[in-house]
The first five atom37 places (N, CA, C, CB, O) and aatype in JSON, in Angstrom:
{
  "aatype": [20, 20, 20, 20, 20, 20, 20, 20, 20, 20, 20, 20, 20, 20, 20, 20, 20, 20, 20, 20, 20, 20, 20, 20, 20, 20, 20, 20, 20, 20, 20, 20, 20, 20, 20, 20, 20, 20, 20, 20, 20, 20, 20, 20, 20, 20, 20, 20, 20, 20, 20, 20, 20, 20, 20, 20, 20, 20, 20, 20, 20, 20, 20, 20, 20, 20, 20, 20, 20, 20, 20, 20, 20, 20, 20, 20, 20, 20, 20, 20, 20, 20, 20, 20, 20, 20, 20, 20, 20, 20, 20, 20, 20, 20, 20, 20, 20, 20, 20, 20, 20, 20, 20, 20, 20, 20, 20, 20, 20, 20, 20, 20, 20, 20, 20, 20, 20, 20, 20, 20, 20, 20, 20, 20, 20, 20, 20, 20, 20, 20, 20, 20, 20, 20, 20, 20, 20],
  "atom_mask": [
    [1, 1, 1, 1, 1],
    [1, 1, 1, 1, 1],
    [1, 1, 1, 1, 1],
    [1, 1, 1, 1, 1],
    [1, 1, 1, 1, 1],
    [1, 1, 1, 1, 1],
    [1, 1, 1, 1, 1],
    [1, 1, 1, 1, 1],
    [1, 1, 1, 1, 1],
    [1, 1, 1, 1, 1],
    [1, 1, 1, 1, 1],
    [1, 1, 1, 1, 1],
    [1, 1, 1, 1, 1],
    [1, 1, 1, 1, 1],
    [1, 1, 1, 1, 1],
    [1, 1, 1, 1, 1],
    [1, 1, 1, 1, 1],
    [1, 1, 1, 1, 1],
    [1, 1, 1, 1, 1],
    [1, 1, 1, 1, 1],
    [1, 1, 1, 1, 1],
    [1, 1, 1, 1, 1],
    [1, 1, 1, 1, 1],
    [1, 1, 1, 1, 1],
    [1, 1, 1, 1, 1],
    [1, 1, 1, 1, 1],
    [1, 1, 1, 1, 1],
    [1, 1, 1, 1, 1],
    [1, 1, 1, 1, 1],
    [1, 1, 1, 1, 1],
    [1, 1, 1, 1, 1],
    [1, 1, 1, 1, 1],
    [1, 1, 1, 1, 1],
    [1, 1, 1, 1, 1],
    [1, 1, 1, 1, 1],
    [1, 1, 1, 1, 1],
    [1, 1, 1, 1, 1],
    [1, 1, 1, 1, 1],
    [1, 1, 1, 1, 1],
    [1, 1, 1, 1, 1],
    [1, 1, 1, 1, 1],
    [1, 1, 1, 1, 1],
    [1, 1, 1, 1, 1],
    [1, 1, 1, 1, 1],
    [1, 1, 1, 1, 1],
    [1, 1, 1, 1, 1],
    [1, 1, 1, 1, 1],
    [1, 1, 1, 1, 1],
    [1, 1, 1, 1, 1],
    [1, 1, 1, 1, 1],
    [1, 1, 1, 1, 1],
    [1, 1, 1, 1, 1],
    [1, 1, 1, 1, 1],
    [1, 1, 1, 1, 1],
    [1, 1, 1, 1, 1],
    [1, 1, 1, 1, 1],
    [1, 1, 1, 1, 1],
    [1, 1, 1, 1, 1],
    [1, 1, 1, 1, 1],
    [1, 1, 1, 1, 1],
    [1, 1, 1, 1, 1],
    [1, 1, 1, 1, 1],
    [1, 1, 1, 1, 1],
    [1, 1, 1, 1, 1],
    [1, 1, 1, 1, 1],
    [1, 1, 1, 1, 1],
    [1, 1, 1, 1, 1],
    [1, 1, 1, 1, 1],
    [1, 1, 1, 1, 1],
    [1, 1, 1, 1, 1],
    [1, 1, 1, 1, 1],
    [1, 1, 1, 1, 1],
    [1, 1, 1, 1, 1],
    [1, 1, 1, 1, 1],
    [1, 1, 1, 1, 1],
    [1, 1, 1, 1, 1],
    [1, 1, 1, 1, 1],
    [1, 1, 1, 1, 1],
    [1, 1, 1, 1, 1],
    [1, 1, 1, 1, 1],
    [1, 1, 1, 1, 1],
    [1, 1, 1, 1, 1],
    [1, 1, 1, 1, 1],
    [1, 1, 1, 1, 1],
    [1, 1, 1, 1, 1],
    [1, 1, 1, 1, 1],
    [1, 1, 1, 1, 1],
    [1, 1, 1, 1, 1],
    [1, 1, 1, 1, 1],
    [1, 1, 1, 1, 1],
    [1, 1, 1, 1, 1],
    [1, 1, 1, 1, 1],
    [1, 1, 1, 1, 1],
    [1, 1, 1, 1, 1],
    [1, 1, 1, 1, 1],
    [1, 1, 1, 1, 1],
    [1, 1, 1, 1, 1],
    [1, 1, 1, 1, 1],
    [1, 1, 1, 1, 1],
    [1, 1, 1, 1, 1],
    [1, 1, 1, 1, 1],
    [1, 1, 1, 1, 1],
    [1, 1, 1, 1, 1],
    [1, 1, 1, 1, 1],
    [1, 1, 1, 1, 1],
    [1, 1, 1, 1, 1],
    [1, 1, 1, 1, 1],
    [1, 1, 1, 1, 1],
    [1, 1, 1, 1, 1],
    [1, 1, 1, 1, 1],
    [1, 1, 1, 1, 1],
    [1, 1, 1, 1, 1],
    [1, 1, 1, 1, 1],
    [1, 1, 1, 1, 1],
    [1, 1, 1, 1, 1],
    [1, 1, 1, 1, 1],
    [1, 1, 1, 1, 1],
    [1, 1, 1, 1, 1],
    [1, 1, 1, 1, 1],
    [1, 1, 1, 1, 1],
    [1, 1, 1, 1, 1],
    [1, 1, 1, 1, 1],
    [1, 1, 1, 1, 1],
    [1, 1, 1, 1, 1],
    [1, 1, 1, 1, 1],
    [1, 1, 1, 1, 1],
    [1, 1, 1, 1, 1],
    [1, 1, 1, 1, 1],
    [1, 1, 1, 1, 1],
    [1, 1, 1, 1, 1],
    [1, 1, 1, 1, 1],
    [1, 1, 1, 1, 1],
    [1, 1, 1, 1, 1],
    [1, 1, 1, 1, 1],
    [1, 1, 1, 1, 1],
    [1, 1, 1, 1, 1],
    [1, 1, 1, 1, 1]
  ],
  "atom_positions": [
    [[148.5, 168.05, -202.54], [148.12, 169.4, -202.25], [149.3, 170.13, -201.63], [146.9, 169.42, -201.32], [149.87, 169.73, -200.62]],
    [[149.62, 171.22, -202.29], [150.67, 172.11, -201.88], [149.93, 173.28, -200.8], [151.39, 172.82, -203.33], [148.89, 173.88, -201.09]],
    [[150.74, 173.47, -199.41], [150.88, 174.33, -198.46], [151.25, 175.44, -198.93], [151.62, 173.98, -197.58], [152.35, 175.58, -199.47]],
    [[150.21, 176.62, -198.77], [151.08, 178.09, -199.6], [152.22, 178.35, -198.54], [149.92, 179.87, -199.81], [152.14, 177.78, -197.46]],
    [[153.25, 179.17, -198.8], [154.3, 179.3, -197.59], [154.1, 181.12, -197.79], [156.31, 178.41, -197.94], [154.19, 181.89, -198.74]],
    [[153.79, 181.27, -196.3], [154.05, 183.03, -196.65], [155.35, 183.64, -197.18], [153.92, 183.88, -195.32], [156.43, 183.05, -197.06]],
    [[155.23, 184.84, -197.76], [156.3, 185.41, -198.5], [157.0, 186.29, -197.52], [155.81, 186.17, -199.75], [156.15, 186.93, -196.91]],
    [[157.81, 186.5, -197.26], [158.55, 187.47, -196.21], [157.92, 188.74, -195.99], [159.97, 187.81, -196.64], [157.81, 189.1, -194.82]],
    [[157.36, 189.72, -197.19], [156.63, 190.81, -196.86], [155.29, 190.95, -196.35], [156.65, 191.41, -197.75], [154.65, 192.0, -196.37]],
    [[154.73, 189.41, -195.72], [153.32, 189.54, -195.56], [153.39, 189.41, -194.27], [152.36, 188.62, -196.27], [154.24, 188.63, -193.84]],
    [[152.27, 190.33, -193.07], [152.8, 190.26, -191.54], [152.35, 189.01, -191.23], [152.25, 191.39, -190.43], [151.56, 188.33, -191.89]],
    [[153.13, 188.64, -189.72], [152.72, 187.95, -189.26], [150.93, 187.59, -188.69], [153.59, 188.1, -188.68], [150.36, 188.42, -187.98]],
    [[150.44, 186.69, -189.0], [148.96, 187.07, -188.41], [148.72, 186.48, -187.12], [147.75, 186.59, -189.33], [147.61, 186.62, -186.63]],
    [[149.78, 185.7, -186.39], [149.57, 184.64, -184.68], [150.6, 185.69, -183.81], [150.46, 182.34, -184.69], [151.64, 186.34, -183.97]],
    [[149.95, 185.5, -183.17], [150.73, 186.36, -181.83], [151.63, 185.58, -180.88], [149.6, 186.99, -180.78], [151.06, 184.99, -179.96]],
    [[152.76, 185.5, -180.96], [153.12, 184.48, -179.81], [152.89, 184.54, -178.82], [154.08, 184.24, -179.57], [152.8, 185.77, -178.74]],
    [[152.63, 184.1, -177.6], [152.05, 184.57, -176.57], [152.8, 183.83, -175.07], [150.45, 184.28, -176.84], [152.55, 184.08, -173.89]],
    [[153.86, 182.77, -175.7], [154.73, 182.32, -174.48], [155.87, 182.9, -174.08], [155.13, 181.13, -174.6], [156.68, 182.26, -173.41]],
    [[156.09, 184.25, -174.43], [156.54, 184.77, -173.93], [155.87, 185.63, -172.49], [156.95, 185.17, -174.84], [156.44, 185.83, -171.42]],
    [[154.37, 186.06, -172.94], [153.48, 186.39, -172.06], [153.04, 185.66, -170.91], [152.62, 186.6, -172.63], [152.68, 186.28, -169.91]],
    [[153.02, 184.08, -170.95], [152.8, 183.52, -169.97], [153.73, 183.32, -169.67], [152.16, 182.73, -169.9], [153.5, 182.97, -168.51]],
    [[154.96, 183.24, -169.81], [156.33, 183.03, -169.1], [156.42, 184.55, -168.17], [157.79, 182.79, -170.43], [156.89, 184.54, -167.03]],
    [[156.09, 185.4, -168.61], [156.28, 186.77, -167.26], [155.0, 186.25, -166.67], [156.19, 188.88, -167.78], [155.33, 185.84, -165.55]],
    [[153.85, 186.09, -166.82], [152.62, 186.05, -165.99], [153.34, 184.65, -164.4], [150.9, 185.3, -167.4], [153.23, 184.64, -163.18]],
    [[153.95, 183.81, -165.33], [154.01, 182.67, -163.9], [155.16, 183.31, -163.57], [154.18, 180.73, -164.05], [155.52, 182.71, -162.56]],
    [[156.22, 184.44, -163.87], [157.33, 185.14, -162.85], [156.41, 185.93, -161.78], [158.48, 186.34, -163.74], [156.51, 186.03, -160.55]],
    [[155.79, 186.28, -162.41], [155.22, 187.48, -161.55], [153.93, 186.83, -160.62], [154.62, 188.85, -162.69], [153.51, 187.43, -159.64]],
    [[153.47, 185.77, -160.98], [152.64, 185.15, -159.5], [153.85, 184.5, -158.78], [151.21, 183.76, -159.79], [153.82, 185.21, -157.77]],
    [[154.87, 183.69, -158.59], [155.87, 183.4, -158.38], [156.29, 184.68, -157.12], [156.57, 183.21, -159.75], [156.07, 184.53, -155.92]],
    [[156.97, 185.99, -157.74], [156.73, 186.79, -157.09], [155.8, 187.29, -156.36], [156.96, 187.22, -157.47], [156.23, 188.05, -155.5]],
    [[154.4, 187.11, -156.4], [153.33, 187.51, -155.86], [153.56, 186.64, -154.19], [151.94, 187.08, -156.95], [153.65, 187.01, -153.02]],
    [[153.6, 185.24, -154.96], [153.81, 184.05, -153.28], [154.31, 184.46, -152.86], [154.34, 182.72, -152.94], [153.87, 185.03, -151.87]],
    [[155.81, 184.58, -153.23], [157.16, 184.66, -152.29], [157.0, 185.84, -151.16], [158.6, 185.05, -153.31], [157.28, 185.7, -149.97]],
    [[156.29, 187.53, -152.04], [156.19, 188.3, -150.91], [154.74, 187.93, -149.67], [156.13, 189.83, -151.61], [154.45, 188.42, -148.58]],
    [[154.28, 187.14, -150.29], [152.95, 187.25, -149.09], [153.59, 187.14, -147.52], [151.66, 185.7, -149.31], [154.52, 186.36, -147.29]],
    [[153.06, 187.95, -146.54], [153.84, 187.37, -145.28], [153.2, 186.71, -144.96], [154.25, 188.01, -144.22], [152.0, 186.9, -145.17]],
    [[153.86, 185.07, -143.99], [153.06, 184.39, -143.41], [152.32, 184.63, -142.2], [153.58, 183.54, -143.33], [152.63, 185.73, -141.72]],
    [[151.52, 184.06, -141.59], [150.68, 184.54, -140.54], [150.97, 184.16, -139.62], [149.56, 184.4, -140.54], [150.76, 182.97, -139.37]],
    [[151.65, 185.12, -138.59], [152.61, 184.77, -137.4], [151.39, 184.35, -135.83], [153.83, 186.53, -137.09], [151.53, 183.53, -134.92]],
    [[150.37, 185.25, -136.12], [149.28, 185.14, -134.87], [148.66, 183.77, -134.45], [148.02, 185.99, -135.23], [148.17, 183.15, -135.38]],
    [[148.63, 183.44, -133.77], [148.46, 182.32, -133.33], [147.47, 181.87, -131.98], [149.68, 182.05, -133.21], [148.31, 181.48, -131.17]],
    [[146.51, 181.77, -131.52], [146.46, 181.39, -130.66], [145.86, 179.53, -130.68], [145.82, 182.48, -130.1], [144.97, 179.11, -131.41]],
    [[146.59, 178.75, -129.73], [146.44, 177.77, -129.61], [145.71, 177.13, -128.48], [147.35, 177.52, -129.79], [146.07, 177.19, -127.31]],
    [[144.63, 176.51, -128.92], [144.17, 175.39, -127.8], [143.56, 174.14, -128.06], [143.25, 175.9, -126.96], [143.01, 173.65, -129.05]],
    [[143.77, 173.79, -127.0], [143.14, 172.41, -127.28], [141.83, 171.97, -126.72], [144.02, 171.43, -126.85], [141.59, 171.74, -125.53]],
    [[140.81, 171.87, -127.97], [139.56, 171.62, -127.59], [139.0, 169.8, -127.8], [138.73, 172.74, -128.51], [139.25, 168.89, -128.59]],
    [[138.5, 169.92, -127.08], [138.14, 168.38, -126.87], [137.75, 167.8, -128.38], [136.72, 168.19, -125.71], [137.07, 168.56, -129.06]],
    [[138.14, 166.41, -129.02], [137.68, 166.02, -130.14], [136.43, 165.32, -130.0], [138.58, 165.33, -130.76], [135.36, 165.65, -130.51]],
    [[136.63, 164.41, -129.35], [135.16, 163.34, -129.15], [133.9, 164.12, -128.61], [135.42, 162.01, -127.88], [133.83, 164.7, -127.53]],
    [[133.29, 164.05, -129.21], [131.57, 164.14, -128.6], [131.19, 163.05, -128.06], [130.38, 164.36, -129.66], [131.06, 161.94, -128.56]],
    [[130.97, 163.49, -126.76], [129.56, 162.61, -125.53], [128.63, 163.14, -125.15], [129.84, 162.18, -124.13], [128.37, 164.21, -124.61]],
    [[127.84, 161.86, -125.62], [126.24, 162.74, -125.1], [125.9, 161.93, -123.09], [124.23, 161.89, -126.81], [125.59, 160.92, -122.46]],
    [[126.36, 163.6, -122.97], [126.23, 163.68, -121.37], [125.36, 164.71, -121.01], [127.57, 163.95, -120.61], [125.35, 165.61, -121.84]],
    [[124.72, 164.86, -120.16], [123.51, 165.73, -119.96], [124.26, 167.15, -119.36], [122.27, 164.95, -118.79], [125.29, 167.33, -118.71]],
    [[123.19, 168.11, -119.92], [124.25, 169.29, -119.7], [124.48, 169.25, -118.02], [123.56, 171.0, -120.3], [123.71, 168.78, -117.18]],
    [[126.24, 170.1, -117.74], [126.18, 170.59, -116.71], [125.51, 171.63, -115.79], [126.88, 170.69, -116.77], [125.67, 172.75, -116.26]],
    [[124.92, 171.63, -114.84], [124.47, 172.89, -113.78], [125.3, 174.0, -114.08], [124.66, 172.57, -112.12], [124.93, 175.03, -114.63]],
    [[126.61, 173.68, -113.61], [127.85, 174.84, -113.48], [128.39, 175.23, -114.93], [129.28, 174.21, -112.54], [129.32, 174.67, -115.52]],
    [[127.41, 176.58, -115.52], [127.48, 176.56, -117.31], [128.22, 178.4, -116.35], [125.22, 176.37, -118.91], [128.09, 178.78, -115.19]],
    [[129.01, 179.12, -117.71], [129.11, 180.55, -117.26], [129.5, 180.7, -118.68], [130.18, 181.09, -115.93], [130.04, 179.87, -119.41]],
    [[129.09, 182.12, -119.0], [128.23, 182.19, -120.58], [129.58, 183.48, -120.41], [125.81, 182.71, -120.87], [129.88, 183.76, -119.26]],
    [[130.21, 184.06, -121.36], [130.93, 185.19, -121.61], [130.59, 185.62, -123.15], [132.46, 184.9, -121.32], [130.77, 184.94, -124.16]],
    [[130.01, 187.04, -123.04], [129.31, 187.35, -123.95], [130.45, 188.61, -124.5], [127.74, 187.69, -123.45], [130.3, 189.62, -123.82]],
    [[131.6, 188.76, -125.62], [131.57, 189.66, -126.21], [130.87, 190.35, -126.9], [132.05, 189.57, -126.53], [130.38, 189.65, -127.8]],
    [[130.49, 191.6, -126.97], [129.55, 192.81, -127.51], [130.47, 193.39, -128.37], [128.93, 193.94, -126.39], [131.7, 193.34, -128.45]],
    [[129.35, 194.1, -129.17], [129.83, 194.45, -130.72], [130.84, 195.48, -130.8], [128.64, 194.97, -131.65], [131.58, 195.73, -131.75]],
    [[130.75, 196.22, -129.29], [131.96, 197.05, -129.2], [133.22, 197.0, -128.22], [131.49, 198.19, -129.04], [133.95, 197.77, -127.6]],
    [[132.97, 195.14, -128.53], [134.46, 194.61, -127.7], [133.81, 194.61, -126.16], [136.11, 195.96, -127.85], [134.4, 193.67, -125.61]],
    [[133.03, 195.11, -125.35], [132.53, 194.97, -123.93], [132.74, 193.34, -123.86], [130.79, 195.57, -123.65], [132.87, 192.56, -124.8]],
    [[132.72, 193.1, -122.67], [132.37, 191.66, -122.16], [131.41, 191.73, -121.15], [133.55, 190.88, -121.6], [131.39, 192.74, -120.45]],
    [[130.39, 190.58, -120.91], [129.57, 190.23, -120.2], [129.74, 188.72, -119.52], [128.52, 190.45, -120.92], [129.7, 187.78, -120.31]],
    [[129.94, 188.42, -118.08], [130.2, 187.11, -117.62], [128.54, 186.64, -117.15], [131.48, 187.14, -116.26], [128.01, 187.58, -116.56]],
    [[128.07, 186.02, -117.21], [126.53, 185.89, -116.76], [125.86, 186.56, -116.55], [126.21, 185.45, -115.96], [125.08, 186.55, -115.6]],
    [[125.99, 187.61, -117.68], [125.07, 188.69, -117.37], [125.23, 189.99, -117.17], [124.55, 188.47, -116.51], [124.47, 190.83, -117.65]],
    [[126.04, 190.21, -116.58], [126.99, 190.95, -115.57], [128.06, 191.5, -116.44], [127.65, 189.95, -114.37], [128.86, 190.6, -116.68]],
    [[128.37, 192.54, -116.96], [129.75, 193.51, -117.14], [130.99, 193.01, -116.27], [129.44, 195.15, -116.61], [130.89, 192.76, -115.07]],
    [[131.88, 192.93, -116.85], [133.27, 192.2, -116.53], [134.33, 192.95, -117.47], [133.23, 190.42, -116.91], [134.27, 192.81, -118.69]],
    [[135.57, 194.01, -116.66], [136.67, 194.42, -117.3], [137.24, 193.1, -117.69], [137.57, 195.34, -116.46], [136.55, 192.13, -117.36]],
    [[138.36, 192.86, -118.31], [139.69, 191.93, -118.93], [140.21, 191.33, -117.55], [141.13, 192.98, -119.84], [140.31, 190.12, -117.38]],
    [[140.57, 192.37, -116.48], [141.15, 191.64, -115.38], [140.17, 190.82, -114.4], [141.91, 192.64, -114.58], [140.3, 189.68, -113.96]],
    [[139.14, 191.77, -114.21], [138.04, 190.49, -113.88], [137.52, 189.52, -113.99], [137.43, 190.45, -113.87], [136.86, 188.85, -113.2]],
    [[137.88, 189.34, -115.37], [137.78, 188.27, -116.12], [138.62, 186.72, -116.13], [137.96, 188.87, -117.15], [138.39, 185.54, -116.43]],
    [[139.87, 187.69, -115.51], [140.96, 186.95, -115.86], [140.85, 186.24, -114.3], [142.46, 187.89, -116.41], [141.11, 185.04, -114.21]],
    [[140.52, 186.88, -113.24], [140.68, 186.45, -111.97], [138.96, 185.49, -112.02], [140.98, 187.99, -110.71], [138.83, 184.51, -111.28]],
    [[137.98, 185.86, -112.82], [136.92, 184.93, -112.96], [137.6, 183.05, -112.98], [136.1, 185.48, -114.55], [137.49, 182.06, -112.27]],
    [[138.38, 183.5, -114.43], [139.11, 182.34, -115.01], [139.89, 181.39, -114.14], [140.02, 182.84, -115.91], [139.93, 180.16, -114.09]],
    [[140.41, 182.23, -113.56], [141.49, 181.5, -112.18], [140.58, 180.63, -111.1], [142.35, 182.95, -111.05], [140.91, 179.55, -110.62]],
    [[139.37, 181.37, -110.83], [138.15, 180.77, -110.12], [137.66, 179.69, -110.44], [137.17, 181.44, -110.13], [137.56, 178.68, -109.74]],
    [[137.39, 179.83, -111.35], [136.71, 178.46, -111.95], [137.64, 177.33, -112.38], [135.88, 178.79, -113.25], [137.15, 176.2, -112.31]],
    [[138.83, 177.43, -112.8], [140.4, 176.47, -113.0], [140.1, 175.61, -111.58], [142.36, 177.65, -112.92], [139.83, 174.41, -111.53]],
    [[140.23, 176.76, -110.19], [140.56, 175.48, -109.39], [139.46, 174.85, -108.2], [141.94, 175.84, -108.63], [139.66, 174.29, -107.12]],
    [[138.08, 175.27, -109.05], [137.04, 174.22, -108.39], [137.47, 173.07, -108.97], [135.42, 174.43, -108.67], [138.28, 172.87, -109.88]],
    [[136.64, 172.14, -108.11], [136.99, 170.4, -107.99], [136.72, 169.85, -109.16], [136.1, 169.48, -106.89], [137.47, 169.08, -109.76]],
    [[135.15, 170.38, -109.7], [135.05, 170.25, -111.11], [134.73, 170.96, -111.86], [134.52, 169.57, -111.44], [133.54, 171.28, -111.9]],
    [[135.85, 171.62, -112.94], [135.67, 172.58, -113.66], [134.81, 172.8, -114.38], [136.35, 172.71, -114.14], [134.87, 172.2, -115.46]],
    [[133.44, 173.9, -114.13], [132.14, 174.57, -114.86], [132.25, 174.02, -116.54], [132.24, 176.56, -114.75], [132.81, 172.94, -116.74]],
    [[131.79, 174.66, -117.52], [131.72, 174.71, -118.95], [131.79, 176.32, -119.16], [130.31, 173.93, -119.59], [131.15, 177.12, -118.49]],
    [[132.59, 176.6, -120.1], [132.76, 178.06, -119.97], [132.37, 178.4, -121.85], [134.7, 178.54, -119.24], [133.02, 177.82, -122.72]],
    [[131.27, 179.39, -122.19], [130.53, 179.19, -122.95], [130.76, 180.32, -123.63], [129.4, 178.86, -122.54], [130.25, 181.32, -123.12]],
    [[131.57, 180.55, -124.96], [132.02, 181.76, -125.48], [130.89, 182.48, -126.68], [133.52, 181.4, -126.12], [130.83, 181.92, -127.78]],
    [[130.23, 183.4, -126.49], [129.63, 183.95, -127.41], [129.3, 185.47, -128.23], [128.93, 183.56, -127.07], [128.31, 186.2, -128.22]],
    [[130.64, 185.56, -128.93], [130.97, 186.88, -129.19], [129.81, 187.01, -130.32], [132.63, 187.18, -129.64], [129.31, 186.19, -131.08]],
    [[129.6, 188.51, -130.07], [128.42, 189.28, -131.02], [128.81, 189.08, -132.84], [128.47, 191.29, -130.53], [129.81, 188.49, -133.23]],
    [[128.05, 189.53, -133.53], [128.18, 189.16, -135.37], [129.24, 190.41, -135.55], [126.31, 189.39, -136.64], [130.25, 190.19, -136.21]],
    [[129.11, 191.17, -135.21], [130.31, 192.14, -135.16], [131.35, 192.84, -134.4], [130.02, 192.81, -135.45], [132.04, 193.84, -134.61]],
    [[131.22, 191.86, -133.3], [132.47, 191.66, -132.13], [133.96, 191.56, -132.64], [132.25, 190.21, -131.3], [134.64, 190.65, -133.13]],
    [[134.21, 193.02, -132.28], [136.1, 192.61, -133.05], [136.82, 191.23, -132.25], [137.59, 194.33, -132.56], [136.7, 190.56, -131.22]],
    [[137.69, 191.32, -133.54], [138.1, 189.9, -133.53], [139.4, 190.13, -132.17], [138.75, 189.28, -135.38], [139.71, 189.31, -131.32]],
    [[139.77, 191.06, -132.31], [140.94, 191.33, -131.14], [140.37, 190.75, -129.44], [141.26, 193.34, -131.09], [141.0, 190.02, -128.67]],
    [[138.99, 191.36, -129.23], [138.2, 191.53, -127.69], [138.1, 189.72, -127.85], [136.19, 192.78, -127.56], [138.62, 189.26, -126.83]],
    [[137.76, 188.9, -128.52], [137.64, 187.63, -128.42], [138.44, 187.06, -128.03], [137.4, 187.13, -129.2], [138.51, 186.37, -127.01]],
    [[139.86, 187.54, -129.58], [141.18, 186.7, -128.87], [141.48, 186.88, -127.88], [142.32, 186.77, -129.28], [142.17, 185.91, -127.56]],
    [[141.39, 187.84, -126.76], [141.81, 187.84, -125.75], [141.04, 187.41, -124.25], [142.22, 188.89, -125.88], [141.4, 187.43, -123.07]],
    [[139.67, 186.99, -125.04], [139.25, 186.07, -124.29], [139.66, 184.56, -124.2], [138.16, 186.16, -124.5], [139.68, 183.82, -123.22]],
    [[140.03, 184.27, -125.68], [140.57, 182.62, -125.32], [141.68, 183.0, -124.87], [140.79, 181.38, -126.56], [141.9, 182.1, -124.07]],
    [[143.1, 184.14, -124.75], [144.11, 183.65, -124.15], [143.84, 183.68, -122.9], [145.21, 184.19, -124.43], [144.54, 183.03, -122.12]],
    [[143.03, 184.27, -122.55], [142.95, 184.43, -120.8], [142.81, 183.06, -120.66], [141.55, 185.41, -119.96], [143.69, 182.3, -120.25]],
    [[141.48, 182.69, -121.08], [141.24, 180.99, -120.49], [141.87, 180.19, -120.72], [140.26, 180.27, -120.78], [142.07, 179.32, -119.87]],
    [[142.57, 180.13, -122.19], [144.32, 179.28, -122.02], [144.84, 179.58, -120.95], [145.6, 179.68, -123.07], [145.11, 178.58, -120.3]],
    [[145.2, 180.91, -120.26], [146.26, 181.21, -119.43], [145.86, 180.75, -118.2], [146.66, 182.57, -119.41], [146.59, 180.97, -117.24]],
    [[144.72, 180.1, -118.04], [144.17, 179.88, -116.23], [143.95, 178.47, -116.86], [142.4, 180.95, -115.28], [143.43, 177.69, -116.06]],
    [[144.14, 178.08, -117.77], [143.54, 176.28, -118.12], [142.76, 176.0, -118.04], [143.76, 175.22, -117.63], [142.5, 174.9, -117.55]],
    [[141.89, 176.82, -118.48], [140.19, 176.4, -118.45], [140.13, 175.1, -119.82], [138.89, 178.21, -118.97], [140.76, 175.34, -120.85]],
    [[139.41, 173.88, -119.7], [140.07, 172.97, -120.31], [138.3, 172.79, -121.33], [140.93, 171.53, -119.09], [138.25, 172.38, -122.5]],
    [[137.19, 173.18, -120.57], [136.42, 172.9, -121.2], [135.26, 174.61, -121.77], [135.89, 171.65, -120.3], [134.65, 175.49, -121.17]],
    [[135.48, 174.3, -122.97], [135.62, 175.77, -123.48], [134.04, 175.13, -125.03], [138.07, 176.34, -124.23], [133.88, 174.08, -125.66]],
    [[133.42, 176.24, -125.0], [132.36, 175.99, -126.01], [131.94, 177.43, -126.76], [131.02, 175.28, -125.23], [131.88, 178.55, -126.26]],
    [[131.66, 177.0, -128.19], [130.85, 178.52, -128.36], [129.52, 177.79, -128.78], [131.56, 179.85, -129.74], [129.26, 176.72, -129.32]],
    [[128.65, 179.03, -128.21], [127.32, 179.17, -128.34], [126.96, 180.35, -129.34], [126.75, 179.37, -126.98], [127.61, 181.33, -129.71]],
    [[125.35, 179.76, -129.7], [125.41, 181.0, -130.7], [125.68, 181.27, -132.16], [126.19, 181.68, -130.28], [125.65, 182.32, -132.79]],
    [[125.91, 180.27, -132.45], [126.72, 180.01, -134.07], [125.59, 179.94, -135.06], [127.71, 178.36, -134.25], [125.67, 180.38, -136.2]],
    [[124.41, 179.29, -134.49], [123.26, 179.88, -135.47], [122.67, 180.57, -135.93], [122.69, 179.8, -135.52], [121.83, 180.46, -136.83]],
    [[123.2, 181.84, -135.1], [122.57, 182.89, -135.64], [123.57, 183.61, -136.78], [122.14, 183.83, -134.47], [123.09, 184.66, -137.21]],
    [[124.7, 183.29, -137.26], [125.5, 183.52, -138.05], [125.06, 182.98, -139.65], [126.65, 183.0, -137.44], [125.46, 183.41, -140.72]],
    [[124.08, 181.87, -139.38], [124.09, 180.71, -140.57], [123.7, 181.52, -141.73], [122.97, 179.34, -140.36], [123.99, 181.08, -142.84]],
    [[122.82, 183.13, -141.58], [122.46, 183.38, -143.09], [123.91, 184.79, -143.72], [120.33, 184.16, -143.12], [124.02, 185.48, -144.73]],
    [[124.64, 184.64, -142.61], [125.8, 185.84, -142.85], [126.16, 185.41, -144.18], [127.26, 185.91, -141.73], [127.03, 186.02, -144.81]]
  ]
}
């Protein structure tokens, strides 16, 4: 069985198309390279192991609100009050549980600057509460 061979005047009917994916992987290539990386950072160190120990007495709940406010047990608390709260509780004998529970639409800024405070006074035992009510977001 003979292969017909096209004749020079008949068009091409396949499209080449590796030329097309050869710009498509330049141009994601380029896409990576500009992404900037994410310089923000805040770091801490939260306990890995779970123990089942009965809760502590000395609990203090910090409630961010949806328009960035803070609440320390209840109670309205500026940033610096907060911060001198933090220092308070660092150097009792045994440090409370300090219980973070920012609102479903609590900017993300009013938070971070609740964990750096308590990084910055070494509050060592740090929890969020509250996470269930997120579960159908």
């Amino acid at each position: 069985m003979s292969v017909p061979v096209p004749s020079a005047a008949e068009p091409m009917m396949e499209l080449n198309t590796t030329p097309l994916i050869d710009i498509m992987l330049v141009l994601l290539i380029m896409f990576i390279i500009t992404i900037p990386p994410q310089s923000h950072a805040v770091k801490l160190d939260l306990p890995n192991d779970r123990v089942d120990v009965a809760p502590d007495p000395l609990r203090n709940k910090v409630v961010v609100t949806e328009r960035g406010g803070l609440l320390f047990n209840g109670a309205p608390v500026t940033a610096p009050e907060l911060s001198g709260l933090f220092e308070r509780m660092a150097q009792l004998p045994r440090m409370p549980e300090l219980q973070l529970q920012p609102a479903a639409m609590a900017p993300y800024g009013a938070v971070d600057e609740v964990l750096v405070r308590a990084k910055k006074a070494d509050l060592t035992r740090l929890g969020f509460v509250g996470n269930e009510a997120y579960q159908g977001l």
